[in-house]
C-alpha positions as CSV (number, residue, x, y, z in Angstrom):
1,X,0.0,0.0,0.0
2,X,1.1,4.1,-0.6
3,X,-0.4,6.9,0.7
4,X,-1.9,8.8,-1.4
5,X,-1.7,12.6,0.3
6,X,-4.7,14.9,1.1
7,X,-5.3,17.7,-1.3
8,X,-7.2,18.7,-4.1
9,X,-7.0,18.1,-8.0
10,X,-9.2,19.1,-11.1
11,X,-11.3,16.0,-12.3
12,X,-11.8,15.6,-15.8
13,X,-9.8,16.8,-19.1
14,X,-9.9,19.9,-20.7
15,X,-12.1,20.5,-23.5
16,X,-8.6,20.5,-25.9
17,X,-7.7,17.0,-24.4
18,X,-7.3,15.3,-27.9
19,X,-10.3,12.0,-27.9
20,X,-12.3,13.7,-24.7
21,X,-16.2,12.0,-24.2
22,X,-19.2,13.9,-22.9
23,X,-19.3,11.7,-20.3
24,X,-15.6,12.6,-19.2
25,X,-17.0,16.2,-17.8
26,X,-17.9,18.4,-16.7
27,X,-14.4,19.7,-14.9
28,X,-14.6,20.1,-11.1
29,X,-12.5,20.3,-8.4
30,X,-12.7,17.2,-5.8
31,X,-10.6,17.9,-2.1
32,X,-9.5,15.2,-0.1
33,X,-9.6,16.1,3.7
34,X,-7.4,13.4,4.4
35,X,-4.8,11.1,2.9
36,X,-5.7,7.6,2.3
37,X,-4.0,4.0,1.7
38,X,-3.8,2.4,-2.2
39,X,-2.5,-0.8,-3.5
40,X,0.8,0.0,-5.4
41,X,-0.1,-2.8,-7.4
42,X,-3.5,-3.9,-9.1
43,X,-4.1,-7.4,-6.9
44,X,-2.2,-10.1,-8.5
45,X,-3.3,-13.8,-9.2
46,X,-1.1,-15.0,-6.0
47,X,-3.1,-12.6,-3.8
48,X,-6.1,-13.4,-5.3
49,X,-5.5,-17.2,-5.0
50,X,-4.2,-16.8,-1.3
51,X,-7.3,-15.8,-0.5
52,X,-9.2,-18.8,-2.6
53,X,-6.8,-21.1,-0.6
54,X,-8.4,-19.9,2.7
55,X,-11.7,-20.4,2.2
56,X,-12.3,-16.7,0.5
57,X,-13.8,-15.6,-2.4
58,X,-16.5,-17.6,-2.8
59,X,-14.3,-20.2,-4.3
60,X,-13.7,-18.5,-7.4
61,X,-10.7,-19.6,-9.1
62,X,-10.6,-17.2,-12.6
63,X,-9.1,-18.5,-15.7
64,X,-5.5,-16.8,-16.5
65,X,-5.4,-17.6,-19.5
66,X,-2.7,-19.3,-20.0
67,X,-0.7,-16.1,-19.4
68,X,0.6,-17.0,-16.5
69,X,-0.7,-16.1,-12.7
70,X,1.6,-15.4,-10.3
71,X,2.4,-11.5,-10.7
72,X,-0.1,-11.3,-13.3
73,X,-3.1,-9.0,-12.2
74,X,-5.9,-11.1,-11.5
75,X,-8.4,-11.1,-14.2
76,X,-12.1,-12.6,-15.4
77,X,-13.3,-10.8,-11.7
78,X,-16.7,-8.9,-11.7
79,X,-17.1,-5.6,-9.5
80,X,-18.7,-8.8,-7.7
81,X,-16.0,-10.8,-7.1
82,X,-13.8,-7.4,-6.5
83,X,-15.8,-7.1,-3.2
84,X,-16.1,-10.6,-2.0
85,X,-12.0,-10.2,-2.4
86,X,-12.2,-6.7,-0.2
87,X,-14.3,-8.3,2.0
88,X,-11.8,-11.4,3.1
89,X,-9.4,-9.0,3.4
90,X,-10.8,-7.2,5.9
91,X,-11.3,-10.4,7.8
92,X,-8.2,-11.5,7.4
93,X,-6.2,-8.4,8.6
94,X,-8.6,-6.7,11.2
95,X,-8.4,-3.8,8.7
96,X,-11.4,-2.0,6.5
97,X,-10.1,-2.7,3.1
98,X,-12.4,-1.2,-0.4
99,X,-12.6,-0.5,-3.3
100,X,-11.2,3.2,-4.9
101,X,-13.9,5.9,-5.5
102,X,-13.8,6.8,-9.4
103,X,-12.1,10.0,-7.6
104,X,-9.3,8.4,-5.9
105,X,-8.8,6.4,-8.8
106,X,-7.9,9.7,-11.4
107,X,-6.8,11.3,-8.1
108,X,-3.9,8.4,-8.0
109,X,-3.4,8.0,-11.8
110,X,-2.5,11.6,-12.1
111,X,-0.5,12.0,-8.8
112,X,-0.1,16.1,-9.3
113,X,0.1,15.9,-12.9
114,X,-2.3,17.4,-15.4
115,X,-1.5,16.2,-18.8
116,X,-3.6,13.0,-20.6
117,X,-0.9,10.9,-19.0
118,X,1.2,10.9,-15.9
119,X,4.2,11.5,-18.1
120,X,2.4,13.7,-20.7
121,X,0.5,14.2,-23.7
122,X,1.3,11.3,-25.3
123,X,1.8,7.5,-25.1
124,X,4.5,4.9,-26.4
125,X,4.4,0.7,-25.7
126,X,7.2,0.8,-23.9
127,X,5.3,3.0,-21.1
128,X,2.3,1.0,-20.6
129,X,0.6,-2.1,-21.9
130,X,-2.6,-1.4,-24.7
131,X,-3.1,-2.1,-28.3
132,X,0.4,-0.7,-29.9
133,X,-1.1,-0.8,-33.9
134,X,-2.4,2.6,-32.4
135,X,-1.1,5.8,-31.9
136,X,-2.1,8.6,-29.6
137,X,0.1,11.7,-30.0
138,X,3.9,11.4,-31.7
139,X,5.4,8.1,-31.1
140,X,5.2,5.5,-33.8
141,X,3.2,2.3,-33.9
142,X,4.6,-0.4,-31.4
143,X,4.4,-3.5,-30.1
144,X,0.9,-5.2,-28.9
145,X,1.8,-7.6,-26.3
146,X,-2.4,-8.9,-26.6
147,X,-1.8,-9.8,-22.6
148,X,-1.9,-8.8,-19.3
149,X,1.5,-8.4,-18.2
150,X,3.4,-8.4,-14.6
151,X,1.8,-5.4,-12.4
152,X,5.5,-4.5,-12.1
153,X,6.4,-4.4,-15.6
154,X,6.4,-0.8,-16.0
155,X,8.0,1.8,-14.0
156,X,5.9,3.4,-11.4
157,X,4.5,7.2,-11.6
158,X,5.7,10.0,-8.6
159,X,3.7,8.6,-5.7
160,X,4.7,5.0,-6.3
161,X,1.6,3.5,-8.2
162,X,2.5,0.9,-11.0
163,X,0.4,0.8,-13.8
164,X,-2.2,3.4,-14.0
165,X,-2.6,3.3,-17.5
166,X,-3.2,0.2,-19.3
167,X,-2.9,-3.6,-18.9
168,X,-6.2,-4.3,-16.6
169,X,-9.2,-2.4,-16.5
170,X,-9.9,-1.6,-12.8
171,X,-13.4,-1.5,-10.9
172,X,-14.4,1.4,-8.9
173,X,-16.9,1.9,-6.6
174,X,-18.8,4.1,-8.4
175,X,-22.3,3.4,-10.0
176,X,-22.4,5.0,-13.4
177,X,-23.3,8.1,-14.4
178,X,-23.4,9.7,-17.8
179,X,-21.5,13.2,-16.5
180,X,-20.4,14.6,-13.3
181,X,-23.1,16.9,-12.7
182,X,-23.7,16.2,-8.7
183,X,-20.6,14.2,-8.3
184,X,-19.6,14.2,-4.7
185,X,-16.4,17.2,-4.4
186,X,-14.9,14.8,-1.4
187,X,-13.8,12.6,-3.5
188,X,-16.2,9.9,-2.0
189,X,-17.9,7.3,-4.0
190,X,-20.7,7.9,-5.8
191,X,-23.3,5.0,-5.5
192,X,-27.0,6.7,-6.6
193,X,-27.1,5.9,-9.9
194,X,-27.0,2.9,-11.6
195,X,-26.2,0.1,-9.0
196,X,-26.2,-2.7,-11.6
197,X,-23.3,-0.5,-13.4
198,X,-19.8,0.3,-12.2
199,X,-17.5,2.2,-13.5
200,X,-14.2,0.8,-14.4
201,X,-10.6,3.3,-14.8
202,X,-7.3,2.8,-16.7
203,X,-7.8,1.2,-19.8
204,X,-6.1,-2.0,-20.6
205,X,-3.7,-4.4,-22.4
206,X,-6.5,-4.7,-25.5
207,X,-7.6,-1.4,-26.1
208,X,-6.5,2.0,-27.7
209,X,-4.3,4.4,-26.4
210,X,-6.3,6.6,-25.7
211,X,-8.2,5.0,-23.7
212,X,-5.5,5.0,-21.0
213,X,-5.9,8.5,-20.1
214,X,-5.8,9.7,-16.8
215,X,-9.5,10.9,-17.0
216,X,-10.7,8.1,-19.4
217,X,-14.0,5.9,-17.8
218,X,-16.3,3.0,-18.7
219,X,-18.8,1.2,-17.1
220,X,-19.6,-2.5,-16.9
221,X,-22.5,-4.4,-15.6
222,X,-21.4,-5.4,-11.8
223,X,-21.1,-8.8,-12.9
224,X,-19.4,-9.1,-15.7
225,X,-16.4,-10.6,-16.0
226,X,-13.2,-10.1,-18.9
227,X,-10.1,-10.9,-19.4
228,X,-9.2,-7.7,-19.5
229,X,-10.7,-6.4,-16.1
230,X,-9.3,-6.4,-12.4
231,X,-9.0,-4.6,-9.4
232,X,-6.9,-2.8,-6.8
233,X,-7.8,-1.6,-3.1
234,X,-8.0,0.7,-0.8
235,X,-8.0,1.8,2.8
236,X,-9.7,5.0,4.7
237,X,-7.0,6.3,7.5
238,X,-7.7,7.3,11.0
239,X,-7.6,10.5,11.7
């Protein structure tokens, strides 16, 4: 886990943000009163089959594959599954673990930066995992890797998260919503909408670059499950 410091950011591109969605805005700011705790990593298969091994769950053993678990993210998990993960791990450790807020989750990804990516305006393969037959700003076309790759395969942005942008779609919270118009400004999760939907963050190892934005989001039916979706957690710290 990082700490992810308290502060305040602007959610959402600009209007100029080259591939920017309706649904990415309005812009608003969001303040967090307090820091709070995030997996540096996206949970891996090993984690996820730790907590299969003791009883955890539900049992569910999701197909890798054949990429490999291990240090793989774990993948073919619902929002579902995410929670019934959370939720042993809570157990287990005597400590409130969750799921990010759609918030904390661009809040992370951008750690103090305001450009599409971490790094900047555009994107290259050998930054992140995604579909390299595309091109989002300068770089060239490169290589598509058409996997889910080591959470550590990448170097890490300025607060110490791995692999904001690209290789596993990650859940959120957050019921969907087609704009931010009434979105909480604490950065809290935002569960009045569409329950049966949840929004996901971060793009992946199959789609375009641009998808990996720092303020890109989707949405998914709470149980569905890909082989292009996982998760990672969070924790609320005392005061």
């Amino acid at each position: 886990m990082v700490v992810a410091p308290k502060g305040s950011f602007i959610m959402g591109p600009p209007d100029s943000e080259l591939n920017r969605a309706r649904y990415e805005g309005p812009q608003h700011r969001v303040t967090f009163a307090r820091p709070f705790a995030v997996g540096r990593f996206a949970v891996t298969f090993e984690e996820w089959d730790a907590c299969v091994s003791d009883g955890g769950c539900r049992g569910y053993s999701p197909n890798e594959e054949s990429w490999g678990r291990d240090r793989r993210p774990a993948i073919n998990v619902s929002w579902n599954d995410a929670n019934a993960y959370v939720a042993w791990l809570s157990v287990k450790t005597g400590k409130s673990y969750r799921l990010l807020s759609e918030a904390e989750r661009e809040y992370a990804a951008r750690a103090g930066t305001r450009t599409a990516f971490r790094w900047g305006r555009a994107i290259s393969p050998r930054q992140a995992n995604y579909n390299g037959a595309y091109i989002y700003g300068d770089p060239p076309i490169g290589e598509y890797r058409q996997r889910a790759v080591a959470v550590d395969s990448f170097r890490s942005n300025r607060w110490g998260f791995f692999q904001v942008h690209g290789n596993v779609w990650e859940w959120t919270q957050d019921c969907w919503h087609a704009n931010y118009v009434g979105a909480p400004a604490d950065g809290s999760a935002w569960e009045s909408g569409r329950r049966d939907y949840r929004i996901v963050r971060g793009g992946s190892w199959a789609t375009y670059p641009g998808d990996l934005r720092s303020a890109v989001r989707g949405r998914f039916a709470a149980d569905f499950r890909s082989d292009s979706l996982g998760f990672r957690v969070a924790r609320t710290l005392a005061p």
